[in-house]
DOKOLDREN-856371 format. One record per residue (C-alpha): residue number from 1; residue in one letter; x, y, z. Coordinates in Angstrom, 3 decimals. Layout:
<nodes>
NUM:a:X:Y:Z $
...
</nodes>
This chain:
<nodes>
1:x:-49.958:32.486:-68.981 $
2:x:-52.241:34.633:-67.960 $
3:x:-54.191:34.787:-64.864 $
4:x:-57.491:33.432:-66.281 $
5:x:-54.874:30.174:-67.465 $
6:x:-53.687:29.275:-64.455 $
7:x:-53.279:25.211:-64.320 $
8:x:-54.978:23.797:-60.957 $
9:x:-51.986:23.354:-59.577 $
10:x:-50.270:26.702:-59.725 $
11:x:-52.038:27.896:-56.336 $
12:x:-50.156:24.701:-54.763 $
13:x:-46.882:25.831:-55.654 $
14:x:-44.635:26.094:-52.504 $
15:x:-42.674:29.873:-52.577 $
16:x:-39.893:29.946:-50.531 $
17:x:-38.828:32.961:-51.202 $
18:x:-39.657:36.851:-53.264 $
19:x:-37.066:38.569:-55.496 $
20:x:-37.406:41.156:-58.086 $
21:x:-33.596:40.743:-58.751 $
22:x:-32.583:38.213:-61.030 $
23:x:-29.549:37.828:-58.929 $
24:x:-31.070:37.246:-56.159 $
25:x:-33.339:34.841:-56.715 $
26:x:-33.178:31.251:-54.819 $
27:x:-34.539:27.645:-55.380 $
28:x:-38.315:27.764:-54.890 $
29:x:-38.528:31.368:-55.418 $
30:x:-40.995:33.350:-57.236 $
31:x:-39.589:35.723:-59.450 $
32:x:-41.126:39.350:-59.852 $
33:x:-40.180:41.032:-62.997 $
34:x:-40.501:44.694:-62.627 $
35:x:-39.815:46.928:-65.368 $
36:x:-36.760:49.526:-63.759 $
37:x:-35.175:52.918:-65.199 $
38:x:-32.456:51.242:-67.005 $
39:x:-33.625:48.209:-67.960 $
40:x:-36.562:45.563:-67.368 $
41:x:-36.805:42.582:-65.605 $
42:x:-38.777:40.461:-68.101 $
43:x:-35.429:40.364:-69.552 $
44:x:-33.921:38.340:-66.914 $
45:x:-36.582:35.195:-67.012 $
46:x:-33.776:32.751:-68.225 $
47:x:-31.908:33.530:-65.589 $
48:x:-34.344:33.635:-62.603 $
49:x:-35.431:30.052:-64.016 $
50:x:-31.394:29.016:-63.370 $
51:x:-31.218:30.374:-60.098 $
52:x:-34.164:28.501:-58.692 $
53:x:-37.390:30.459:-59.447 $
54:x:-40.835:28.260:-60.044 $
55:x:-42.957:31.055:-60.970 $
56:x:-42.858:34.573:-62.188 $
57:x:-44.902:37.423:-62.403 $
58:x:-45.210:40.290:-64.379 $
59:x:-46.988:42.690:-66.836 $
60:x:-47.956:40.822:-70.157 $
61:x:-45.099:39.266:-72.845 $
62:x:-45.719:39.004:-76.074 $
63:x:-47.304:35.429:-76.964 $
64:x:-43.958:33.948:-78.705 $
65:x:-42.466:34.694:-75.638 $
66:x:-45.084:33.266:-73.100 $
67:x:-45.334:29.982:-74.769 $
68:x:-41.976:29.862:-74.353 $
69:x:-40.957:29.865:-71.010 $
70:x:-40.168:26.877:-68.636 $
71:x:-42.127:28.351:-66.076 $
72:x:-45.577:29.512:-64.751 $
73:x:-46.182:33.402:-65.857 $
74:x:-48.340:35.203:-63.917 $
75:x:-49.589:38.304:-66.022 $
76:x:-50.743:41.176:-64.195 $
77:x:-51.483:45.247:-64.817 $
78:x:-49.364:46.922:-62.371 $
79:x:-46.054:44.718:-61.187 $
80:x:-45.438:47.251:-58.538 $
81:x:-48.829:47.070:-56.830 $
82:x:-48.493:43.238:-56.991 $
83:x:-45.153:43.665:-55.604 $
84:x:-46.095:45.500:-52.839 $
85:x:-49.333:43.054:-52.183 $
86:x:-47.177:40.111:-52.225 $
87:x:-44.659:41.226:-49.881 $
88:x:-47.394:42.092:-47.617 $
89:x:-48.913:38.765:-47.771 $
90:x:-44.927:37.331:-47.696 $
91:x:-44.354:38.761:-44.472 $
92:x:-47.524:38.419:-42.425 $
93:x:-48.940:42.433:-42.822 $
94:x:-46.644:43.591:-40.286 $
95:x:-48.226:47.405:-40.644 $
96:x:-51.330:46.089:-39.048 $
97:x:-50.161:45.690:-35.687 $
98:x:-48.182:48.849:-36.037 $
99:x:-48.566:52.174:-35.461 $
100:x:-46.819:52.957:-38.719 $
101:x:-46.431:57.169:-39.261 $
102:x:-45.458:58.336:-42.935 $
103:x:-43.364:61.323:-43.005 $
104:x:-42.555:63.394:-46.788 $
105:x:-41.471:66.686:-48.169 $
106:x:-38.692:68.185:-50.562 $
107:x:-35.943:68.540:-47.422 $
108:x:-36.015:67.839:-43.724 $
109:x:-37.402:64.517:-43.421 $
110:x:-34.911:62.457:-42.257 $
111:x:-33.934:64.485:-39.971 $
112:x:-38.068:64.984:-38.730 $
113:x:-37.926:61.029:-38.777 $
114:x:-34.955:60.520:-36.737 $
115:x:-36.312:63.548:-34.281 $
116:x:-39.749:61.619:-33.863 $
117:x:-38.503:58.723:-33.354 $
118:x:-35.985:60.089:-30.598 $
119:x:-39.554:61.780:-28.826 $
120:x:-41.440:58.312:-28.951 $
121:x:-38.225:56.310:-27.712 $
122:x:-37.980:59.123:-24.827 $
123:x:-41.487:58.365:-23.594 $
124:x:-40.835:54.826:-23.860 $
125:x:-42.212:53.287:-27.367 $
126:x:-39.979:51.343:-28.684 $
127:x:-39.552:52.281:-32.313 $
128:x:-38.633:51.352:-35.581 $
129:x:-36.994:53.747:-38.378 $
130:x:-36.332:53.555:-42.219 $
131:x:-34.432:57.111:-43.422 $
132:x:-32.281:57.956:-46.400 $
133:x:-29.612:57.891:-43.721 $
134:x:-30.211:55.361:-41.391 $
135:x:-32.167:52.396:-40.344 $
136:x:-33.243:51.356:-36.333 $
137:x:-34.942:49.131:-34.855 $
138:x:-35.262:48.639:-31.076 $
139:x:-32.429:50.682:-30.373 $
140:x:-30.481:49.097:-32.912 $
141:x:-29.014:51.552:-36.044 $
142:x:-27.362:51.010:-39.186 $
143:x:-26.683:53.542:-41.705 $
144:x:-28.358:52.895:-44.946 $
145:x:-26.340:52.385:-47.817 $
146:x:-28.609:51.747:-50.819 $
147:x:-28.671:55.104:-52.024 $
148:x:-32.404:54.399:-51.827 $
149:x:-34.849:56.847:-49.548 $
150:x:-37.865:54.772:-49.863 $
151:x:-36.985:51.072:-50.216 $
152:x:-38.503:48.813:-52.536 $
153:x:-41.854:47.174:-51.127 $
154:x:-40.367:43.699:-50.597 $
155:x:-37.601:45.809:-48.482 $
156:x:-39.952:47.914:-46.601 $
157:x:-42.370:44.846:-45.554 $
158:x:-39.343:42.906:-44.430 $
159:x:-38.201:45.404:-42.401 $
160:x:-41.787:46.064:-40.631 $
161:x:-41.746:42.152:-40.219 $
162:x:-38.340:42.830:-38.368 $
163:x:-39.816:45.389:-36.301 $
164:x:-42.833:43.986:-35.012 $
165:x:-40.691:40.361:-34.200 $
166:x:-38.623:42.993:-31.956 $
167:x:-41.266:44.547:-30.567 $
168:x:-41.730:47.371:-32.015 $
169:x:-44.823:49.688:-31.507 $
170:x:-44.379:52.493:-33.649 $
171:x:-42.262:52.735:-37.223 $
172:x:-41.387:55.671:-38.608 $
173:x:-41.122:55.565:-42.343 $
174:x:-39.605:58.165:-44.662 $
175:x:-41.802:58.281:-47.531 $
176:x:-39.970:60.136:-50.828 $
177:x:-42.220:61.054:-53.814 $
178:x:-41.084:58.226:-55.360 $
179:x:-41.958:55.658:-53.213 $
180:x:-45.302:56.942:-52.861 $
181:x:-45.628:56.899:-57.103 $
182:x:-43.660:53.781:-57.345 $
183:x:-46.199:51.678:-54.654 $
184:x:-43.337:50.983:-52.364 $
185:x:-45.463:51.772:-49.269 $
186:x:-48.648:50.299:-50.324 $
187:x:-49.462:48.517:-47.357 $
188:x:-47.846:50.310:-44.658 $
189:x:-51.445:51.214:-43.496 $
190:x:-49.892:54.330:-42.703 $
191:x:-51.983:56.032:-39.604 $
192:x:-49.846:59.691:-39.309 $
193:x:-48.696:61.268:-42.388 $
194:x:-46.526:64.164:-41.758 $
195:x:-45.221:66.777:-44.951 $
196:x:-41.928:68.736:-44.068 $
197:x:-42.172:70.787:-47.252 $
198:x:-42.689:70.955:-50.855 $
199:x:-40.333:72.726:-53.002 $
200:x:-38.585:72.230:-56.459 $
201:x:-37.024:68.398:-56.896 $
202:x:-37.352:65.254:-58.811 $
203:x:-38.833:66.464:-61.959 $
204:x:-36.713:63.864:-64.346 $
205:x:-39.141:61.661:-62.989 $
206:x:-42.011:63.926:-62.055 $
207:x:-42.436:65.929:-65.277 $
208:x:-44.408:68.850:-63.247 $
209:x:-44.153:70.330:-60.470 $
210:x:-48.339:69.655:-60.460 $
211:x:-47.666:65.640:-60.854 $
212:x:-44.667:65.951:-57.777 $
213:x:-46.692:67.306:-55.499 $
214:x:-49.630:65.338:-56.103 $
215:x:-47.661:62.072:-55.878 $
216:x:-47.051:63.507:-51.764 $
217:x:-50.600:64.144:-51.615 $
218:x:-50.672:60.116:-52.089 $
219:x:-49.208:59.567:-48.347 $
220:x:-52.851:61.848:-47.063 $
221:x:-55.222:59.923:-49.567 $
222:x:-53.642:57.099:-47.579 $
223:x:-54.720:58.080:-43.923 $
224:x:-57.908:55.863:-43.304 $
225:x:-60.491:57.141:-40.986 $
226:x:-62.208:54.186:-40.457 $
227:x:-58.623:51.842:-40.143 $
228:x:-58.785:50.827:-36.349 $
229:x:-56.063:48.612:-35.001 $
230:x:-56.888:48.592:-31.805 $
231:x:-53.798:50.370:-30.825 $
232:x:-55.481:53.247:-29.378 $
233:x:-53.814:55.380:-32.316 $
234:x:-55.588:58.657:-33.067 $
235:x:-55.070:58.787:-36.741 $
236:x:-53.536:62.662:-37.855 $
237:x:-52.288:64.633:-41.223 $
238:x:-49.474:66.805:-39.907 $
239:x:-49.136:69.655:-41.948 $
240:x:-46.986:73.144:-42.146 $
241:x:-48.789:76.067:-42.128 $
242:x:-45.672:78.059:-43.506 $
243:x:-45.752:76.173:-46.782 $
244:x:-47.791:75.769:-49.932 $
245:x:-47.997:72.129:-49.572 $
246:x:-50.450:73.155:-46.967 $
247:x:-53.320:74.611:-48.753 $
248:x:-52.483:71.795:-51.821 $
249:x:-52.385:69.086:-49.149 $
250:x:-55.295:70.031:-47.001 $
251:x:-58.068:68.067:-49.968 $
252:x:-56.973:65.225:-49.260 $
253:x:-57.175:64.962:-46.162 $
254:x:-59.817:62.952:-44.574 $
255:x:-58.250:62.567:-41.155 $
256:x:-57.877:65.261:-38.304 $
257:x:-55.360:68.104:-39.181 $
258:x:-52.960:69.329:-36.870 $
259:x:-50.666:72.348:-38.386 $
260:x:-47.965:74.057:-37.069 $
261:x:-45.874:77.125:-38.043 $
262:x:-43.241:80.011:-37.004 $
263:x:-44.916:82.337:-38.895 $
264:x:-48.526:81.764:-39.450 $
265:x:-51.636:81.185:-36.823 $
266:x:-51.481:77.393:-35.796 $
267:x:-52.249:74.573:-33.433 $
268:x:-48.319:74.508:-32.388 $
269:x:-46.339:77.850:-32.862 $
270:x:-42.639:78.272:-32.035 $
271:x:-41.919:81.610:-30.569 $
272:x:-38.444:83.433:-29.422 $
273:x:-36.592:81.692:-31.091 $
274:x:-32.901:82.148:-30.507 $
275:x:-30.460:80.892:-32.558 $
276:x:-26.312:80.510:-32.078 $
277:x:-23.620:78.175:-33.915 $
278:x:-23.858:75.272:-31.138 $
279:x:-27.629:74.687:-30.680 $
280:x:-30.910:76.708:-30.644 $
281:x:-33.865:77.559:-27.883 $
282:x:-37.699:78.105:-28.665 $
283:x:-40.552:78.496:-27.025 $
284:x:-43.672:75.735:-28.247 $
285:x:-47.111:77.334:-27.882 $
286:x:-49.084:73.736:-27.608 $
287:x:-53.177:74.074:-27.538 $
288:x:-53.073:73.298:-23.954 $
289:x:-49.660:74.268:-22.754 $
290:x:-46.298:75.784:-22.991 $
291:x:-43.103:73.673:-23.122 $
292:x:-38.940:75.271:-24.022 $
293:x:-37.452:73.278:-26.511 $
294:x:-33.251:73.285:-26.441 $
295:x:-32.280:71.457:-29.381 $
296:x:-28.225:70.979:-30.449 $
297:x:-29.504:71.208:-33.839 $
298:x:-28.867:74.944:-35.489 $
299:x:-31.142:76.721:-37.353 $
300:x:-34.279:77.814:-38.299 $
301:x:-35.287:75.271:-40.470 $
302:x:-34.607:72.806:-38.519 $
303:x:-36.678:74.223:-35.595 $
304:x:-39.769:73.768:-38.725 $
305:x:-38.371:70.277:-38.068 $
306:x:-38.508:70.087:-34.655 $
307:x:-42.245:71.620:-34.899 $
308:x:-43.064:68.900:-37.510 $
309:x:-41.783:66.288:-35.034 $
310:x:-43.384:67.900:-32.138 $
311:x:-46.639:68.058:-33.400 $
312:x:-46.287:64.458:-34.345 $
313:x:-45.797:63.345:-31.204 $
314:x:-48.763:65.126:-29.480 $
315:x:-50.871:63.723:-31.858 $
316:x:-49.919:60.601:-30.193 $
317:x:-50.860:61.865:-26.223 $
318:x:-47.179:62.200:-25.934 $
319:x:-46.423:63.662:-22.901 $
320:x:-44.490:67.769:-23.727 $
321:x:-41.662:66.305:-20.987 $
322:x:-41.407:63.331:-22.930 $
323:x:-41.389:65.918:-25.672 $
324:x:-38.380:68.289:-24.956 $
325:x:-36.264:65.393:-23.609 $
326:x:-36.109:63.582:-27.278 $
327:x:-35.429:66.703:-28.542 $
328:x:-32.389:67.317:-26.529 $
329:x:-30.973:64.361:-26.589 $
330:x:-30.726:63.848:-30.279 $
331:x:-26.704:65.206:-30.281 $
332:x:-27.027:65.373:-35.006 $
333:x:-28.247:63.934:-37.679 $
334:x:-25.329:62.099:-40.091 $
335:x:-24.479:64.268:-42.716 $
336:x:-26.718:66.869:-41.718 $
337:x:-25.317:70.551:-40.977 $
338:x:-22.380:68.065:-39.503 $
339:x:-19.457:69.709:-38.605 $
340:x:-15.537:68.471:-39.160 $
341:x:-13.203:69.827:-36.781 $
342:x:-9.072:69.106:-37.468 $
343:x:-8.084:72.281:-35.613 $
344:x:-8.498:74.454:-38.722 $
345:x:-9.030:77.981:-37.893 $
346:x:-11.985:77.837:-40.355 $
347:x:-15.196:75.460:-40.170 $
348:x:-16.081:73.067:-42.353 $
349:x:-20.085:71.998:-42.123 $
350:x:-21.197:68.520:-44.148 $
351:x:-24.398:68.714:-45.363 $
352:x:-26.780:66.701:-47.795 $
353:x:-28.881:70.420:-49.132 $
354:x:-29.040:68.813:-52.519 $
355:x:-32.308:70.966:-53.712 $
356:x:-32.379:74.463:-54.493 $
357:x:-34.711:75.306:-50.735 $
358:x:-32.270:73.352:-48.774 $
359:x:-29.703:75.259:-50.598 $
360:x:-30.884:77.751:-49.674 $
361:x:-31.594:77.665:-46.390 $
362:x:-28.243:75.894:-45.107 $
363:x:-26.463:79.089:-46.642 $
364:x:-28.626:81.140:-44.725 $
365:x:-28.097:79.841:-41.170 $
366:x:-24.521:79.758:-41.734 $
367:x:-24.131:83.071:-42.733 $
368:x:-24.471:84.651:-39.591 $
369:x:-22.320:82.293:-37.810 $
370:x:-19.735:83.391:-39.996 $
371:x:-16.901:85.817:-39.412 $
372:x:-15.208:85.565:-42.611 $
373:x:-15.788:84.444:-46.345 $
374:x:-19.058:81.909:-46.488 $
375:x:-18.089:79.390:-49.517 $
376:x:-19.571:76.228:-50.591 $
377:x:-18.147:73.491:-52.809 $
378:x:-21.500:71.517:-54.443 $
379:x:-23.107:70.052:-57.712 $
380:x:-26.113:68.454:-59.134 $
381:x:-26.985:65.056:-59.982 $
382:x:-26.280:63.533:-63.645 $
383:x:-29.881:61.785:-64.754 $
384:x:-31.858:63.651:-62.429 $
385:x:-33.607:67.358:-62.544 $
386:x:-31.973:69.493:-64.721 $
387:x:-34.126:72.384:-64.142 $
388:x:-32.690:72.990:-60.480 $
389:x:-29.310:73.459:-61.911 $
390:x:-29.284:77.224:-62.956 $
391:x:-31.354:77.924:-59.580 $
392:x:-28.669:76.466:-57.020 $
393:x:-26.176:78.103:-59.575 $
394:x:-28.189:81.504:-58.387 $
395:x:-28.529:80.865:-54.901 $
396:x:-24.712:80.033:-54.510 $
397:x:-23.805:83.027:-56.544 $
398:x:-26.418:85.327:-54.384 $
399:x:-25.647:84.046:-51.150 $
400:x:-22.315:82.873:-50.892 $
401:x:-18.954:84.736:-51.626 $
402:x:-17.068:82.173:-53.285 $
403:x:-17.865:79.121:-54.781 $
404:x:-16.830:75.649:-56.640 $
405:x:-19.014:73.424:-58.309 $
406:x:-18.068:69.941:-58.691 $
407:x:-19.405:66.397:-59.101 $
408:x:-22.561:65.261:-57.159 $
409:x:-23.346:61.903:-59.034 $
410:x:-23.166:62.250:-62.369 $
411:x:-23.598:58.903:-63.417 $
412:x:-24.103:58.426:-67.278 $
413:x:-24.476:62.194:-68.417 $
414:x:-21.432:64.305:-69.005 $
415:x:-19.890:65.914:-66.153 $
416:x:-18.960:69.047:-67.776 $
417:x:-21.968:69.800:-69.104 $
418:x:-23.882:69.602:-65.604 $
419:x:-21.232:71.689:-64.351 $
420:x:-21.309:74.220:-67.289 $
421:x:-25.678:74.582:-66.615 $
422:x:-25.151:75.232:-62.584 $
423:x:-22.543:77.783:-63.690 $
424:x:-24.830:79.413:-66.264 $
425:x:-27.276:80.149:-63.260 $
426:x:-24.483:82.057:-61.139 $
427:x:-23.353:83.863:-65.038 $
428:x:-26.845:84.953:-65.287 $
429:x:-26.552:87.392:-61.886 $
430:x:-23.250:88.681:-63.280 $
431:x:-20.766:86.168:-61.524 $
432:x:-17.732:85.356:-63.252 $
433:x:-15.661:82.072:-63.607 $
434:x:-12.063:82.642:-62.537 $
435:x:-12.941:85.388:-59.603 $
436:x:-15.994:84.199:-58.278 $
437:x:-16.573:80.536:-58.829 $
438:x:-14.623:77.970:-60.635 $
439:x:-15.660:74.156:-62.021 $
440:x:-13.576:71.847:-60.779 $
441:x:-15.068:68.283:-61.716 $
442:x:-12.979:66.126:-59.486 $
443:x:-14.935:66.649:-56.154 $
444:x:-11.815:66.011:-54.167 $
445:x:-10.035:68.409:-55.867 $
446:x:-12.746:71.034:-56.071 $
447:x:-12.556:70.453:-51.850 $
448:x:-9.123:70.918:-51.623 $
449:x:-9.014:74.398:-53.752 $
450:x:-11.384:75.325:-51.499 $
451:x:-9.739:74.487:-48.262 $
452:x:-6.812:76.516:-49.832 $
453:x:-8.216:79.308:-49.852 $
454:x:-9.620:79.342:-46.622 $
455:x:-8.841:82.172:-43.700 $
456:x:-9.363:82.379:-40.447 $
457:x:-13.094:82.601:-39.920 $
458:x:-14.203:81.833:-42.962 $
459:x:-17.163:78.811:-42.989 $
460:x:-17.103:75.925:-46.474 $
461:x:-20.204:74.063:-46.731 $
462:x:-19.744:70.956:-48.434 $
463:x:-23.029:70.169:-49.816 $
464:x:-25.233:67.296:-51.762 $
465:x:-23.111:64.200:-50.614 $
466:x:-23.898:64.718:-46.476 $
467:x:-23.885:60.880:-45.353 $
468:x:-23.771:59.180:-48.305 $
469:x:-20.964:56.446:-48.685 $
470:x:-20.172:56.581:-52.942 $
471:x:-20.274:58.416:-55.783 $
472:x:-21.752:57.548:-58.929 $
473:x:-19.884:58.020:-62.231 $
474:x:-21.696:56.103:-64.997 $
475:x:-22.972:52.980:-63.461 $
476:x:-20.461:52.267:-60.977 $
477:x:-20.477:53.164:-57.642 $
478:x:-17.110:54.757:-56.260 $
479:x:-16.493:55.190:-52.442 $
480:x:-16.662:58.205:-51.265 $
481:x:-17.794:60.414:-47.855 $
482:x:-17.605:63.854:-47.788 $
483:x:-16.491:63.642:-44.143 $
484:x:-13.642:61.292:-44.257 $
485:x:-12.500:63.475:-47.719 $
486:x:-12.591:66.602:-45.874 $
487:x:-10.963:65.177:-42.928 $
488:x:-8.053:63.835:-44.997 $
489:x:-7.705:67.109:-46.804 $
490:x:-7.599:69.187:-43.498 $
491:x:-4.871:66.851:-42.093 $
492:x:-2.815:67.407:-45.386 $
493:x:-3.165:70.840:-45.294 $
494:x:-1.594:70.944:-41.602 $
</nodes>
């Protein structure tokens, strides 16, 4: 029934609970059926009525089927915005009594979150975190193993509500372009947004480069000058002078910008910058001061992180002290530029560059550091953007001297042919299959040829899994780390 319908006694109904899963629906629960990317949840009414739900809500069913159903049917235009404003309401609007910062971009922003958070936790703010690695809260850290970046609204409110009941002042969320499309941090009230980057990714969903970048600009539109929670939170768009998102981002914008850079005039520059295998030094030029940064993170992107993270926290009156010690203390990132040591005379770096930048870039800092051969073992999602796959193809056969392409996830879409259009890209700059790549499909196979023909000195990135815990062929998810793989492999090899 639709909203105009409703019988006086629908606003009495007692909800003990939100789901959007059929599965996970329980007795007294209102059931949200939102439409997903392989099927939609209007399917799964029967069900949600036999596991307990007393109302439902969702975009409009035909007639036949509304008059139909043994329940109250709340019809509405957008599910996900009503998901999002229910979950809000569900859990008491945690964000307002937060200082809740918002942090996107192509690559680099768990590893920004997880370096902000470390700052604020080092000046003593307890803080809350929600990364496609990890989750913490008061200290308290979990990896996160949804295979989800952004969480779903009803997720993402719960967790706030988690926060703030462990006193929590400040959450730092990582927003993905999805999650800003897809309304799952509507309601965050977000006070900082931060960008990292914006470079070539997502656009299966996306369509345009023009529609991905605009769905980040949705985390700026969301700054609110006039939002005052009586936090004494200065409100701030963080953005990177060094990228394009910059001028594209700047618009929208209604809140004070503070940019930063290593190569172009700023508020906070890094200068001198020395970099080494084990950790890296800068200089931070801050508008009122100087401060030395010694990270154990390597390389030059991530001192663009750091910066991002930096330039975060004085935003917030943190003090530069407060400042460097977060930064040194913060020993890695899980599955980011990680390295696996078995006593190999050869290293062996984890790392989640799953985009054609962070690709990039990882190869870059490594090569360098390396002695010997540089070769990475890698692939590209099945479902996902197929337009990246020629361009890491490229950038492995331009920048690495051997390589093997392998599974990443291909879920439902045929494994040889991703491997056969990441290949094409390496063809295209005269690379040959046989003597300078190969495609081996069976990732731990593909790691194990390449561990074989390792030397002393030589440096295998294993890229596009970094932390995650499974694989995805077809539907199913398979176990699977990169880490413990390699690890296994190494100790074989011995």
């Amino acid at each position: 029934m639709g909203a105009t319908e409703w019988p006086p006694s629908i606003e009495d109904i007692k909800i003990s609970g939100i789901a959007y899963d059929s599965r996970e629906v329980g007795p007294g629960g209102l059931f949200v059926a939102v439409p997903g990317f392989h099927t939609d949840g209007r399917k799964f009414l029967a069900e949600a009525v036999q596991r307990g739900a007393v109302v439902a809500i969702g975009e409009p069913l035909q007639q036949e089927a509304l008059s139909s159903l043994p329940l109250p049917y709340i019809e509405v235009n957008d599910i996900r915005i009503a998901l999002a404003n229910l979950a809000c309401a569900f859990y008491g609007y945690p964000a307002q009594q937060l200082c809740t910062i918002g942090v996107t971009g192509t690559d680099g922003k768990t590893t920004t979150c997880n370096l902000i958070s470390a700052i604020f936790e080092a000046a003593g703010l307890q803080t809350g975190l929600m990364t496609t690695a990890n989750f913490r809260i008061s200290g308290q850290e979990w990896e996160n193993a949804t295979r989800q970046s952004t969480l779903e609204a009803l997720e993402v409110q719960q967790y706030l509500r988690r926060m703030l009941d462990a006193d929590v002042t400040h959450a730092v969320i990582e927003a993905t372009s999805h999650g800003l499309e897809l309304q799952r941090v509507r309601g965050c009230n977000f006070d900082v947004g931060v960008v990292t980057n914006i470079t070539h990714e997502h656009l299966d969903f996306h369509k345009t480069l023009d529609n991905y970048r605009r769905a980040k600009a949705r985390l700026f539109e969301m700054l609110d000058p006039g939002r005052d929670k009586g936090l004494g939170i200065q409100p701030a768009a963080i953005l990177n002078r060094d990228d394009v998102s910059y001028d594209i981002l700047k618009p929208y914008c209604r809140v004070p910008i503070l940019d930063y850079s290593i190569d172009q005039p700023a508020a906070i520059r890094a200068v001198d910058i020395q970099l080494n295998a084990q950790s890296t030094r800068f200089h931070v030029l801050l508008p009122d001061s100087e401060l030395m940064i010694e990270t154990q993170l390597v390389g030059r992107f991530n001192v663009s992180n750091c910066l991002a993270a930096i330039t975060t926290a004085y935003s917030q009156g943190i003090r530069p002290a407060a400042i460097a010690e977060g930064l040194a203390h913060v020993k890695g990132i899980s599955g980011r530029m990680e390295s696996i040591n078995e006593g190999q005379p050869y290293s062996v770096i984890v790392d989640y560059a799953h985009t054609p930048d962070s690709l990039e870039k990882v190869l870059a800092t490594l090569r360098p550091l390396t002695a010997g051969r540089l070769m990475v073992v890698f692939g590209s999602a099945g479902e996902r953007d197929i337009q990246k796959r020629p361009i890491m193809g490229r950038i492995a056969a331009q920048m690495a001297d051997f390589f093997v392409i392998t599974d990443e996830d291909p879920r439902e879409e045929d494994r040889t042919r991703i491997l056969q259009e990441i290949a094409h890209g390496a063809e295209v700059v005269g690379k040959r299959q046989g003597r300078d790549f190969l495609c081996i499909a069976d990732r731990t196979q593909a790691i194990a040829v390449a561990f074989a023909q390792a030397r002393a000195g030589d440096t295998i990135l294993l890229a596009g899994k970094g932390h995650e815990q499974s694989i995805i062929v077809g539907r199913q998810k398979v176990s699977w780390d990169d880490r413990r793989v390699a690890r296994e492999e190494l100790r074989r090899l011995q």
